[in-house]
N, C-alpha and C positions, 0 to 999 in steps of 0.2 A: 387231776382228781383220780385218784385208785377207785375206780369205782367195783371192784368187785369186796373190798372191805370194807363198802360201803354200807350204812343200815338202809334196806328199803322196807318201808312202810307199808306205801300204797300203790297204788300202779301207775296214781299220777307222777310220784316221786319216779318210779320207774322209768317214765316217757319221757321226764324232764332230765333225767339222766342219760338218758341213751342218746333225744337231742340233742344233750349239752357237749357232744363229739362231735360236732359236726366241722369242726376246725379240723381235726384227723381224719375225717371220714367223707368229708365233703358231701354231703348230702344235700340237696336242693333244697333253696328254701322255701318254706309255705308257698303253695301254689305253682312252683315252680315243677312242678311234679306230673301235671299234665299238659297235655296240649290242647285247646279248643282253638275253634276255628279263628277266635281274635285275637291269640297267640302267637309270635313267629316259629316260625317250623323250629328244631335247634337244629344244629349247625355239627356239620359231620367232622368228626376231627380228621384234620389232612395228614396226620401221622403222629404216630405216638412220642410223645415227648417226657421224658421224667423228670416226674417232681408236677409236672401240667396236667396230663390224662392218668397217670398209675405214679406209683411209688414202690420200691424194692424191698421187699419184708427182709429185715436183718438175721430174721430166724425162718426158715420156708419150713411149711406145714407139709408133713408127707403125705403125697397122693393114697387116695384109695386103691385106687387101679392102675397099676406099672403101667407105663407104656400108652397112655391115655393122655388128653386133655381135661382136666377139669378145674369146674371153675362151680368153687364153692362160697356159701352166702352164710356168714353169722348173723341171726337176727334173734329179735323177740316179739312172740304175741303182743305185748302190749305198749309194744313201740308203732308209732303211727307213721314215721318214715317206712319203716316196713311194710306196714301194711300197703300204704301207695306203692312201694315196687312189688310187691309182690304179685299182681295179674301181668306185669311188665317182662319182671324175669323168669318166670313160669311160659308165660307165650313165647318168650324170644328163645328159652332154650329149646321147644321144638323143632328150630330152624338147625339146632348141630346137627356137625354130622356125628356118623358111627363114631367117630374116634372121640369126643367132646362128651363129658355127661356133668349135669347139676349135681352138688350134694348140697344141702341145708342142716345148718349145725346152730342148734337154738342155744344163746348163751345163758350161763348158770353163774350169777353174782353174788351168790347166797343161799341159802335155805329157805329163801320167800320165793324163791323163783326158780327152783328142782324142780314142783311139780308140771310147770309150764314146760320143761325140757322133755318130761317123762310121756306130756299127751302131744307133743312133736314128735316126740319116738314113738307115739301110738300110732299117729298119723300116718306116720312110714312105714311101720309094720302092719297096720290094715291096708298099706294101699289107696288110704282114703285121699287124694292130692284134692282133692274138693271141697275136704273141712277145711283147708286153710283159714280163706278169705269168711267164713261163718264164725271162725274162732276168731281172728282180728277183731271182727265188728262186736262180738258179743264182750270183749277185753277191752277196745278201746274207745267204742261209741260208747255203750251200753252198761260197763263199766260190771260186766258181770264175775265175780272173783273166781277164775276156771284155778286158781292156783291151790283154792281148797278142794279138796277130792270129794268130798261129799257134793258140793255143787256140781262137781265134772260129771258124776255118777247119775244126777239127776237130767241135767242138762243135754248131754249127750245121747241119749233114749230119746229124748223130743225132738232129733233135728230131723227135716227132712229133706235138706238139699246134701246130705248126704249119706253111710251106713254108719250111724251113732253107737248102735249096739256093736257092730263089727269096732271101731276105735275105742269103746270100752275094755271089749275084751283083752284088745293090745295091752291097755291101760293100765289095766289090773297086773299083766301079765309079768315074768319075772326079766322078762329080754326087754319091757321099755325101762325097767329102772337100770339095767344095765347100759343103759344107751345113752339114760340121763347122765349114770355115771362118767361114761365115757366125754357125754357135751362140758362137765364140771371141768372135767381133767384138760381139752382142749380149751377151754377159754382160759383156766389160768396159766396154762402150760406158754401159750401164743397172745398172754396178756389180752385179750379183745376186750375192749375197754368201753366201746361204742357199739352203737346197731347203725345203720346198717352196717356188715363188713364186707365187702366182696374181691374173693384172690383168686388170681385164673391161674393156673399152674404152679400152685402155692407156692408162689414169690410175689407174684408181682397183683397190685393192689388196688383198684380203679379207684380214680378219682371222681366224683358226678358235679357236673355241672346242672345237667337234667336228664331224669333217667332217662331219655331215649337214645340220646347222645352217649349215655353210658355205656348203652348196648352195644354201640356199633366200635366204642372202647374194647370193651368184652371181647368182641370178634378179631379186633387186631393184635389184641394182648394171646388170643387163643392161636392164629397163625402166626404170631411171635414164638410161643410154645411149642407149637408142630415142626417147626422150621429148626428151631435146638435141639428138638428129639434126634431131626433127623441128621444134623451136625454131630449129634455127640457121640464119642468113639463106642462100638460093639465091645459088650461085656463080657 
């Protein structure tokens, strides 16, 4: 399915599409997402295997930052696979080191789903890493439409678990619609077709079994990365 020629509707159309990659993207299924205590621990991969834990992007997405590791994450507010990694991959990337940084690159399907790109680009530009998981829940429990700007403009002055009027002002501003533009450009550019996406040294592409086991993916795919930096010939 082309899902970016796709029409989306509604936000449930949205989440049933972004699920419906989960064959590409491997995402965990229902419930598979956390651990409680009557759950088996998951299971650490004993080495990276392809095609098993990652897969090799036929097109590599250029780094932000030469000479760095990173390891970036396509998603969408109102995908609920994202939502569940998302306190997972935010806490585990504290653990990089200097040389390893997150980026988050919200996907743009359409024109129902720019403005969703444009208050991730607010997010980042206020700084706000705390509205995240407030804007999940208000898109994907709550079923709140942040995609209309008017509701974002009301909504976002009411929160208090984080500075709403500071991610307004982002909002409004002319560097998040530039940013949107940029997230449109990279999704069709790198076809991202599914939510969640996650590529660690934009090539190579984790596979989740369940996000924790993901992580510790993430980490061996990140010293796979550091290890060819430091293999590849001086420039």
């Amino acid at each position: 399915m082309n899902l970016k020629k796709t029409t989306l509707i509604t936000f449930t159309a949205l989440a049933l599409a972004a699920c419906g990659g989960q064959a590409e993207t491997s995402v965990p299924a229902d419930g598979a997402s956390q651990n409680t205590s009557s759950a088996p621990a998951p299971v650490a991969p004993a080495g990276l295997v392809e095609g098993q834990n990652y897969t090799v992007l036929a097109n590599p997405i250029p780094q932000l930052q030469a000479g760095k590791v990173e390891v970036v994450e396509f998603f969408g507010y109102f995908c609920p696979h994202c939502a569940n990694l998302e306190p997972v991959l935010s806490e585990h990337a504290k653990s990089f080191k200097d040389d390893t940084y997150l980026r988050k690159e919200h996907v743009v399907w359409g024109p129902e789903v720019k403005p969703l790109a444009r208050l991730a680009a607010a997010v980042q530009i206020a700084g706000e890493k705390a509205a995240d998981m407030p804007i999940f829940n208000a898109i994907v429990n709550e079923k709140i439409n942040l995609a209309d700007a008017e509701v974002v403009k009301t909504w976002l002055p009411a929160q208090t678990a984080f500075d709403g009027k500071k991610v307004l002002a982002a909002f409004e501003s002319p560097e998040s619609q530039a940013r949107a533009d940029k997230m449109e450009e990279l999704t069709n550019t790198f076809q991202i077709s599914s939510t969640p996406v996650v590529i660690v040294g934009g090539k190579y592409q984790v596979k989740f079994a369940d996000w924790q086991s993901g992580m510790q993916t993430v980490d061996l795919l990140i010293d796979k990365v550091r290890e060819e930096q430091k293999a590849a010939p001086a420039k």
